[in-house]
C-alpha positions in Angstrom: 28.7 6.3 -17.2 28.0 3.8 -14.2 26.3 5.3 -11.2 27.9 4.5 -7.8 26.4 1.8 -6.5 24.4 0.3 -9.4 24.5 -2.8 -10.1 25.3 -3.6 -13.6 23.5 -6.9 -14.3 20.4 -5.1 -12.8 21.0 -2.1 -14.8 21.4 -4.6 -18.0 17.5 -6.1 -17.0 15.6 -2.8 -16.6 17.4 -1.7 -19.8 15.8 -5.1 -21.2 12.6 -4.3 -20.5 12.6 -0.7 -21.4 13.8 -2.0 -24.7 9.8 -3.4 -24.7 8.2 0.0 -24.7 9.9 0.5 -28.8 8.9 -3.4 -29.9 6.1 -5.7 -29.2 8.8 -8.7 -29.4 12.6 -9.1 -29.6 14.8 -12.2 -30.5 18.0 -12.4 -28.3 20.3 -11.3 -31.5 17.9 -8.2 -32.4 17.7 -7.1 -29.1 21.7 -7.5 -28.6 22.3 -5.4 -31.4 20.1 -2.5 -29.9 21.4 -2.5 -26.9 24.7 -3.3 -27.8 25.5 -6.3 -25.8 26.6 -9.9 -26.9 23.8 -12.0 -27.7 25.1 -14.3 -25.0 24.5 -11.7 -22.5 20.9 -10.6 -23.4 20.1 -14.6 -23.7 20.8 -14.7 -20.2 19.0 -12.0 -19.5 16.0 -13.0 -21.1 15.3 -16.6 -20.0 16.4 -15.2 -16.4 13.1 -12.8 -16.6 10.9 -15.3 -18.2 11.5 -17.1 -15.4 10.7 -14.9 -12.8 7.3 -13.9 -14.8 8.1 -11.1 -16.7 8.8 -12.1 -19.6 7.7 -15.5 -22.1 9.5 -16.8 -25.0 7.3 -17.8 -28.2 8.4 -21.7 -28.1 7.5 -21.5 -32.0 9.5 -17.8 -32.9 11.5 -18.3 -30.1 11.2 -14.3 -29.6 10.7 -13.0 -26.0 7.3 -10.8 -25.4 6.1 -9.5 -21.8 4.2 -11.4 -19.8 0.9 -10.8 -18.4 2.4 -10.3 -15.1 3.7 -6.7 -16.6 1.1 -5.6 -17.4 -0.6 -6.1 -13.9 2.1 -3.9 -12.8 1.8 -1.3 -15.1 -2.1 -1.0 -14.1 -1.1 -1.2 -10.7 1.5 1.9 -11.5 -1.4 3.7 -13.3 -3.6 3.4 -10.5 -1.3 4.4 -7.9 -0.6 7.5 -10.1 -4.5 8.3 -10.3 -5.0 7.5 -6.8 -2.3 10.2 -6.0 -3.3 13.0 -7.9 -6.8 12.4 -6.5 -5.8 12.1 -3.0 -3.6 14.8 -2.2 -6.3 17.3 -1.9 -7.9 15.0 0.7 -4.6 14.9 2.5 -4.3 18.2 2.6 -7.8 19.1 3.8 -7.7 16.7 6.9 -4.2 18.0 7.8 -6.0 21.4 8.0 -8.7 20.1 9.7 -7.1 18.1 12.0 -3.6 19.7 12.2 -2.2 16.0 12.4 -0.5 14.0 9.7 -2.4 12.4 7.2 -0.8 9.3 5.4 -2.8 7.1 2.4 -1.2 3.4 2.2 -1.9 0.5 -0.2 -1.7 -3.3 0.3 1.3 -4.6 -1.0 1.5 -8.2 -0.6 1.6 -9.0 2.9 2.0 -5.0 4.4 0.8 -1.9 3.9 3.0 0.6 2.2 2.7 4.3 2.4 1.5 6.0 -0.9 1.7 9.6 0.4 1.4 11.8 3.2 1.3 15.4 4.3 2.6 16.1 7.7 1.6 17.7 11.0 2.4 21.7 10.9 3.2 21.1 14.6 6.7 20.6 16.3 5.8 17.7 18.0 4.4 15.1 15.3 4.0 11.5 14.5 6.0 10.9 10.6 5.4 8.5 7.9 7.4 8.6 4.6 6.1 7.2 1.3 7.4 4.1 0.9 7.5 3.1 4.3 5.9 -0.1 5.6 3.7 -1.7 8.0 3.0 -4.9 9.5 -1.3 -5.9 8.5 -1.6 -6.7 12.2 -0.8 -3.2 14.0 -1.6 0.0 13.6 -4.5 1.9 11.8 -2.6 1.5 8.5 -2.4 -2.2 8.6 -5.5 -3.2 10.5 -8.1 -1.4 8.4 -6.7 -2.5 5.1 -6.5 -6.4 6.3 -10.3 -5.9 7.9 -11.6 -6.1 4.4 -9.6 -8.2 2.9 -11.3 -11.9 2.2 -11.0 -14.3 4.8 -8.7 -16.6 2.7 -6.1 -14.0 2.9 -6.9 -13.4 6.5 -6.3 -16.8 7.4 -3.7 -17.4 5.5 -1.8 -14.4 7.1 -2.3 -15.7 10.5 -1.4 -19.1 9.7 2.0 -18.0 8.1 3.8 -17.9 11.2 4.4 -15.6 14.5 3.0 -11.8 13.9 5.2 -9.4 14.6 5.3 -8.1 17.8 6.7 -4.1 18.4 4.8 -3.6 21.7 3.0 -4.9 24.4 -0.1 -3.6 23.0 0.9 -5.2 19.5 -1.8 -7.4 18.8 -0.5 -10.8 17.8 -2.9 -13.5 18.7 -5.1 -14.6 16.2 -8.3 -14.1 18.0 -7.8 -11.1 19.6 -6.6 -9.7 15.9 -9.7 -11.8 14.5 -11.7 -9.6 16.8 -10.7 -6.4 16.2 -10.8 -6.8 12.5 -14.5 -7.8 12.8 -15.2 -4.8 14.8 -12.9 -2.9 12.4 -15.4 -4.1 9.3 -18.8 -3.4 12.0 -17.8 0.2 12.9 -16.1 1.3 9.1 -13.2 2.4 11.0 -10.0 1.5 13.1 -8.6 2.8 16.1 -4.6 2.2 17.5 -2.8 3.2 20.8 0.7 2.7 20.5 0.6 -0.8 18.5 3.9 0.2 16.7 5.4 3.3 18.5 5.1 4.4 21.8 3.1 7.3 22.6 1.3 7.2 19.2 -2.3 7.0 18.7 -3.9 6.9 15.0 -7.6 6.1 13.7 -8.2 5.2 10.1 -10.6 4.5 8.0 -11.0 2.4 4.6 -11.0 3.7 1.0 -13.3 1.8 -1.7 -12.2 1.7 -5.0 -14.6 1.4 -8.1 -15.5 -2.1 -8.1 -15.6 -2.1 -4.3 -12.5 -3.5 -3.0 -10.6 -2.0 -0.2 -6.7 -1.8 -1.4 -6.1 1.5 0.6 -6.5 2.5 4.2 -6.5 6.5 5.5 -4.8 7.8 8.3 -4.5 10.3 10.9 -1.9 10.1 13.0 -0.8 12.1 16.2 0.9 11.9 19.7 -1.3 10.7 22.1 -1.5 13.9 24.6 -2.8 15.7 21.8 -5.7 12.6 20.5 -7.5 12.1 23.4 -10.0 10.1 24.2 -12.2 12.8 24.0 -11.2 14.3 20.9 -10.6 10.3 19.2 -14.7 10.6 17.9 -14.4 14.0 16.5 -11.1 12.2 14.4 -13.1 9.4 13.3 -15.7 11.0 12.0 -12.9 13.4 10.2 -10.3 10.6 8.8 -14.2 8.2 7.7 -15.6 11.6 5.8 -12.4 12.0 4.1 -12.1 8.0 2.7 -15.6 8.6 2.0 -15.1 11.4 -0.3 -11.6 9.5 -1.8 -13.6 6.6 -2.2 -16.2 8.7 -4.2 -13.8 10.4 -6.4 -12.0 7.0 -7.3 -15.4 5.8 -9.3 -17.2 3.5 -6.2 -20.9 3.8 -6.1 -21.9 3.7 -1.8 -19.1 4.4 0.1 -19.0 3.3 3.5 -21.1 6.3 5.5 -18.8 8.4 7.9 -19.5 7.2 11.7 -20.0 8.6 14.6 -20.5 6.0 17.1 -19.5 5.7 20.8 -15.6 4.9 20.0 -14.2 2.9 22.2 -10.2 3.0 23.2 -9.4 0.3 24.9 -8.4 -2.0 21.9 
């Protein structure tokens, strides 16, 4: 029975490549007859997800297999799941510590995307759902992900076109972004004053995974009556202990050390 809403030609795709998960390979009538569609149908199907990636066609079998690009995805899946079920108690501990809400987010190609978050026990809080995204150049979420990302992808960001702009403390030129990322990487920690909403302050820090890389970014996040200046060092050296410890738990080796520098908050 159809869904409201659903879409049947995308329905017909995902139940293309679910068909995968039963058989290494399919040929268009084999796979018709499975899913009980005409062969015309699943043809189309096929060459239209071979040519977005997904999929390749044997030229000498002519059966369709997936492509490599799937399984990227999957592993990407897999890790998100792992880095979940690893997190959440990390979450959980800085929202007690902290009382503010506490957000992980991944990369996802040219944003940051919220994995998972546990909110504020207070009234008055600053909310991010999972799922939601964020612009690289504001905000703690953004910013400390793109800080460690290589420069080719750095540049190539900035050279893209106009960054988004949400306020007037967005930053959008490239080298006052350039700057703060390099201070960003120097320190092992981020810092943002209403770069995205109004009266919202957040400070983040970077999480390693095994072979080094920096793919996630965690957050605290909190009006800014309640994270003052004074109280923005005794936050940084909470959200950089937590990535510390995530980073630790997801397999990498040194881990950035958690800081507790003179912060400054005037970025």
């Amino acid at each position: 029975m159809a869904i409201p809403g659903e879409i049947q030609s995308v329905q017909r795709a995902v139940s293309v490549l679910r068909a995968f998960g039963s058989a290494d390979e399919w040929s268009t009538a084999s796979l018709g007859r499975e899913l009980g569609l005409h062969k015309s149908v699943v043809h189309r199907l096929l060459v239209t997800l071979a040519s977005g990636g997904l999929l390749r066609q044997d030229e000498r079998t002519g059966r369709f297999r997936l492509a490599p690009a799937m399984v990227s995805l999957g592993r990407r899946a897999e890790q998100s799941y792992d880095v979940l079920a690893i997190a959440r108690p990390v979450l959980q501990q800085l929202v007690e510590a902290s009382q503010e809400t506490v957000s992980l987010c991944v990369l996802q190609d040219d944003h940051g995307v919220c994995l998972a978050n546990v909110d504020s026990p207070q009234s008055m809080r600053f909310t991010i759902r999972p799922g939601e995204s964020f612009p690289l150049n504001a905000g703690c979420v953004g910013k400390v992900i793109l800080a460690f990302q290589p420069q080719r992808f750095i540049e190539s960001l900035l050279s893209a076109g106009p960054l988004p702009r949400f306020t007037d403390r967005t930053l959008v030129a490239a080298a006052t972004l350039g700057g703060e990322l390099a201070r960003i990487r120097a320190q092992g920690y981020g810092f943002s004053d209403a770069e995205i909403t109004p009266g919202a302050r957040s400070v983040g820090a970077p999480v390693y995974n095994a072979d080094g890389d920096v793919q996630y970014s965690l957050v605290i996040s909190a009006p800014s009556l309640r994270l003052t200046d004074d109280r923005v060092p005794q936050f940084v050296n909470m959200v950089c202990r937590g990535a510390a410890a995530l980073s630790r738990a997801l397999g990498h080796a040194a881990p950035a050390p958690a800081h507790q520098p003179s912060v400054r908050t005037d970025s």
